[in-house]
C-alpha positions as a Markdown table, in Angstrom:
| # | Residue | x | y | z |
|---|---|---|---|---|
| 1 | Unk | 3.6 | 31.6 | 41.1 |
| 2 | Unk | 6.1 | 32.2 | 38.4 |
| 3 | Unk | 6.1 | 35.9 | 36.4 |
| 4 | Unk | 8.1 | 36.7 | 33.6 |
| 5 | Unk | 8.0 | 40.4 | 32.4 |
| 6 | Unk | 7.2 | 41.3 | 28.6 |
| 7 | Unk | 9.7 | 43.1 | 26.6 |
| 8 | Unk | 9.2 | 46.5 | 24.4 |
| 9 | Unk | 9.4 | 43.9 | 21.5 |
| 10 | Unk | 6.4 | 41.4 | 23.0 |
| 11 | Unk | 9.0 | 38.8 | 23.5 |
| 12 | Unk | 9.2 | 36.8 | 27.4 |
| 13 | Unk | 11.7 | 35.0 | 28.7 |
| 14 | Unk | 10.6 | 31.9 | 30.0 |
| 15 | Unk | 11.7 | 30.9 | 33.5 |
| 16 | Unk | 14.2 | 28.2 | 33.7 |
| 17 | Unk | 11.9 | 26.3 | 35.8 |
| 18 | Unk | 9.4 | 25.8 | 33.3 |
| 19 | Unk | 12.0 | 25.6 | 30.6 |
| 20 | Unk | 13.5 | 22.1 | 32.9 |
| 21 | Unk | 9.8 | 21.2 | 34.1 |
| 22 | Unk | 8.9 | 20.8 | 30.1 |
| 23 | Unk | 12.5 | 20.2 | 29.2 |
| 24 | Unk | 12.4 | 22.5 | 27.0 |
| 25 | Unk | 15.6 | 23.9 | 24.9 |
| 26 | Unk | 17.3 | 26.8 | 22.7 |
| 27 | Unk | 15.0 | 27.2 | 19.4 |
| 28 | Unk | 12.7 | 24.7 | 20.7 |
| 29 | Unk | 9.2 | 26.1 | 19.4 |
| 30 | Unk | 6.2 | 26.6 | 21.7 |
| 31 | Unk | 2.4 | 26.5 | 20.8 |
| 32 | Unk | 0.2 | 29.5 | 22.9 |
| 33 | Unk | -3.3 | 28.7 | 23.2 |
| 34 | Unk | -5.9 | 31.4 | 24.2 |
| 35 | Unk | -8.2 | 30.4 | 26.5 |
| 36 | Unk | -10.5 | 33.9 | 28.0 |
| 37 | Unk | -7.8 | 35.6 | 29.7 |
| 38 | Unk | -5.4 | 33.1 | 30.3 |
| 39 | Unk | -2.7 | 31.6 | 27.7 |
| 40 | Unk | -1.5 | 27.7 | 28.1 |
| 41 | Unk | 1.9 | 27.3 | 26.9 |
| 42 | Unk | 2.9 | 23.6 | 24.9 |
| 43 | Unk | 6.1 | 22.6 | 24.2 |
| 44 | Unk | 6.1 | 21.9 | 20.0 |
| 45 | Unk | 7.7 | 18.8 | 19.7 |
| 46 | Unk | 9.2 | 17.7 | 16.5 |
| 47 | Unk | 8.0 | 14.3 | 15.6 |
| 48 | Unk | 9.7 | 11.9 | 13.8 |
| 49 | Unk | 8.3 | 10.3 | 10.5 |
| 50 | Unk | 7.7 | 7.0 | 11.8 |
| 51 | Unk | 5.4 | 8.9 | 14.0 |
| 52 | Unk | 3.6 | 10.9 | 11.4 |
| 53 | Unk | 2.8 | 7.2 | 9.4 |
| 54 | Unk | -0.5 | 6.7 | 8.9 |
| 55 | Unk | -1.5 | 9.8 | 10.2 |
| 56 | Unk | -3.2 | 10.8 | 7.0 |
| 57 | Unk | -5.4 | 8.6 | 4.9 |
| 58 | Unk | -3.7 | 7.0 | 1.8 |
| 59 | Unk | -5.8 | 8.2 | -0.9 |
| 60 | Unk | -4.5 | 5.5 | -3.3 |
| 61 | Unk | -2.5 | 2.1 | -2.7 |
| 62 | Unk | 1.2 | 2.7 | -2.5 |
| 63 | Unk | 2.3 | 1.1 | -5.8 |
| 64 | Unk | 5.8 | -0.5 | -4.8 |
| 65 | Unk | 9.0 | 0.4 | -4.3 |
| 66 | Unk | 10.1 | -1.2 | -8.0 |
| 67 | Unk | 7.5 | 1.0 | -9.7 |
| 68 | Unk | 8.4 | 4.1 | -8.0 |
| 69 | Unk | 12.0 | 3.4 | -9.4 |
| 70 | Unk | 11.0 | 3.0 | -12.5 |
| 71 | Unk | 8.4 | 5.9 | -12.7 |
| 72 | Unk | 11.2 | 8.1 | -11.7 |
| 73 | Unk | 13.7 | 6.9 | -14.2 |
| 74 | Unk | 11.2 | 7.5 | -17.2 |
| 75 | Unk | 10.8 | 10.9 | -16.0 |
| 76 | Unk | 14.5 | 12.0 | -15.3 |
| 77 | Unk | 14.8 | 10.5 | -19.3 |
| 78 | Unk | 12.0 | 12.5 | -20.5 |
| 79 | Unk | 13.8 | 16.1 | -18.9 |
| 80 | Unk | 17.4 | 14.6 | -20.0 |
| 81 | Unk | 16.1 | 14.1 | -23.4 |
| 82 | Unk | 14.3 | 17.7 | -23.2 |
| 83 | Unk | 17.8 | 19.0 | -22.3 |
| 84 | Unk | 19.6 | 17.5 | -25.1 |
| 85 | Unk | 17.4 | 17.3 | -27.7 |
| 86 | Unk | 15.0 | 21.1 | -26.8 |
């Protein structure tokens, strides 16, 4: 059995043989979940966004790559003009 001691601020350090067994690093973020009187400790991991695709539903179709150009032109005129013009 492993022990770590809690400081005056609440904060542990966590052994390095967990931090290696879940190859964890410095600033890596844990999640604590509460379960009765024990906690289960899981590593946070950063996902990339190809991972997150399709993760949430698409509430409308995605309307092309042309049209997103062109939708973002018209609006970047529209706030130049607002500039220039008030």
């Amino acid at each position: 059995m492993i022990t770590a001691t809690i400081t005056a601020k609440g904060q542990i350090t966590i052994p390095s043989y967990v931090r290696k067994a879940l190859n964890l690093k410095s600033r890596d973020q844990v999640i604590f979940i509460v379960e009765g009187e024990r906690a289960i400790l899981i590593p946070a991991r950063r996902r990339s966004i190809m991972e997150l695709r399709g993760s949430l539903p698409a509430t409308a179709p995605f309307p092309g790559h042309q049209e997103i150009r062109d939708e973002v032109r018209r609006q970047r005129g529209e706030e130049l003009a607002q500039e220039t013009c008030g």
